[in-house]
Legacy VTK file of the C-alpha trace (Angstrom):
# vtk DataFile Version 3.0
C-alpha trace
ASCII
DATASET POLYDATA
POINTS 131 float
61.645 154.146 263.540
64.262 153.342 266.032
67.965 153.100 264.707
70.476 150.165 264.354
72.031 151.548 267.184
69.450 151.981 269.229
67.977 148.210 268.661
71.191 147.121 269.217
71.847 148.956 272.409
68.424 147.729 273.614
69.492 143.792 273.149
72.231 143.935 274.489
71.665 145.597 277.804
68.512 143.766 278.237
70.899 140.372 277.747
73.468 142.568 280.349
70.914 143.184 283.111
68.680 139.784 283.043
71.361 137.321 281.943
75.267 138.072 281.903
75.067 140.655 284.915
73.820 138.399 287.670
75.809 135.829 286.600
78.952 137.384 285.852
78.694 139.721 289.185
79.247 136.365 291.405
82.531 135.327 290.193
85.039 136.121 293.063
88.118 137.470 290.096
84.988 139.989 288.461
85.630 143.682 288.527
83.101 145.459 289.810
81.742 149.000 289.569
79.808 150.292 292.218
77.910 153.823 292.052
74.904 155.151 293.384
71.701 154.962 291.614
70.526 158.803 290.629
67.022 158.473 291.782
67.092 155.338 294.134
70.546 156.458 296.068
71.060 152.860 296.448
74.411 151.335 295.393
74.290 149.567 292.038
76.762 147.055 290.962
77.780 146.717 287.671
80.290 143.946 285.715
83.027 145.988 283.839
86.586 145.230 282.396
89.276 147.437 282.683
92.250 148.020 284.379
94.408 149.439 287.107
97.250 151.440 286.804
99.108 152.793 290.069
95.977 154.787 291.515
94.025 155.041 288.706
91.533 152.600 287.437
90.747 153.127 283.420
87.397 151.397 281.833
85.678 152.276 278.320
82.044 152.116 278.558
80.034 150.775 275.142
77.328 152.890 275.590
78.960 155.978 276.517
76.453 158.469 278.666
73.614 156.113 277.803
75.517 153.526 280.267
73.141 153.668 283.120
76.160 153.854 285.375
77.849 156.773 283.795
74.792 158.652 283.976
74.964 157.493 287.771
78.774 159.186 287.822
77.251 161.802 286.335
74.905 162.721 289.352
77.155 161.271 292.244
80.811 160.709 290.582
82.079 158.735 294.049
82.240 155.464 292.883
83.718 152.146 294.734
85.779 149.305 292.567
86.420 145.864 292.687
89.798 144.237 291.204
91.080 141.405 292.102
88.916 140.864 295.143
89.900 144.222 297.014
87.677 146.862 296.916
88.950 150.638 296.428
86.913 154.202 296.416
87.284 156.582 294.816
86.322 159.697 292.160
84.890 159.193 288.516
85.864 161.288 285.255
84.595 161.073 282.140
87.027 161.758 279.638
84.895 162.194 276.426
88.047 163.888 274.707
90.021 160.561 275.252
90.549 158.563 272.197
88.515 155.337 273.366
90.269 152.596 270.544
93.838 153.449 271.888
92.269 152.985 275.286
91.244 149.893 274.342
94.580 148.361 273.491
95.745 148.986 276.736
93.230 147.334 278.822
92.504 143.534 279.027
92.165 141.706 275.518
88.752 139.759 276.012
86.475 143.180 277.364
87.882 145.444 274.965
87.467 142.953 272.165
83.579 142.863 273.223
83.620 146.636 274.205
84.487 147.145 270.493
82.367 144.572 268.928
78.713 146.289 270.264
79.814 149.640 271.466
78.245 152.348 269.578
78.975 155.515 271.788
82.164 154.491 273.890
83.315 156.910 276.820
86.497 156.377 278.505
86.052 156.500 282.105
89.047 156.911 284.891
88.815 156.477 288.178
91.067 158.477 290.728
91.869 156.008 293.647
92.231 157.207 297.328
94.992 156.490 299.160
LINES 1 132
131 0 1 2 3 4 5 6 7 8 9 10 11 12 13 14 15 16 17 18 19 20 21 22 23 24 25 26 27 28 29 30 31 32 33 34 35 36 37 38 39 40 41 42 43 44 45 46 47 48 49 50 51 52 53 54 55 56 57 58 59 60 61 62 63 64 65 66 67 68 69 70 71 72 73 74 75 76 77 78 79 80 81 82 83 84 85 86 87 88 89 90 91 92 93 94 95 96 97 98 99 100 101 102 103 104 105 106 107 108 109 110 111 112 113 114 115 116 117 118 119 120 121 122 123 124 125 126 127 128 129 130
């Protein structure tokens, strides 16, 4: 019998990848996450909240290595961002050592509020901008 956390990671990403995510990925102020699928090699564009500091980009991810795109980073960890309508590349880590609820208070209110709210496995994720 499946888990709690398993039904409830199952909800919500079907809700992210039929409903919010197509919706949410039009609006121009979005941040976006781009990697490249593992199997596919296309690019795959995901909604995320997090935030930019200098030339690094920090996110938390709910689902930890069950996010589809941080098993993406995983295989290919060159990754493309979106903030504030400017696009930047640049190199993945997953920082599974990181303590993801102190994380949280230090990106944007709203995301981490829902990041916290259904994450079960959160990863923090930081992205190395080029120059």
């Amino acid at each position: 019998m499946p888990s709690r956390d398993d039904i409830q990671h199952r909800v919500v990403t079907t809700l992210q990848r039929r409903v919010f995510n197509p919706l949410i990925r039009r609006a121009p102020v979005q941040q976006l996450l781009e990697t490249v699928g593992r199997v596919s090699k296309e690019p795959r564009i995901t909604p995320i909240g997090g935030r930019k500091m200098g030339n690094e980009f920090w996110l938390v991810s709910e689902y930890g290595e069950r996010s589809q795109y941080v098993r993406n980073i995983k295989a290919d960890n060159r990754v493309r961002v979106r903030d504030r309508g400017r696009w930047y590349t640049g190199t993945a880590h997953l920082l599974p050592d990181d303590d993801c609820h102190a994380r949280l208070r230090t990106l944007p209110r709203y995301n981490s509020t829902v990041v916290r709210l259904v994450g079960t496995d959160m990863l923090t994720v930081r992205i190395d901008l080029d120059q």
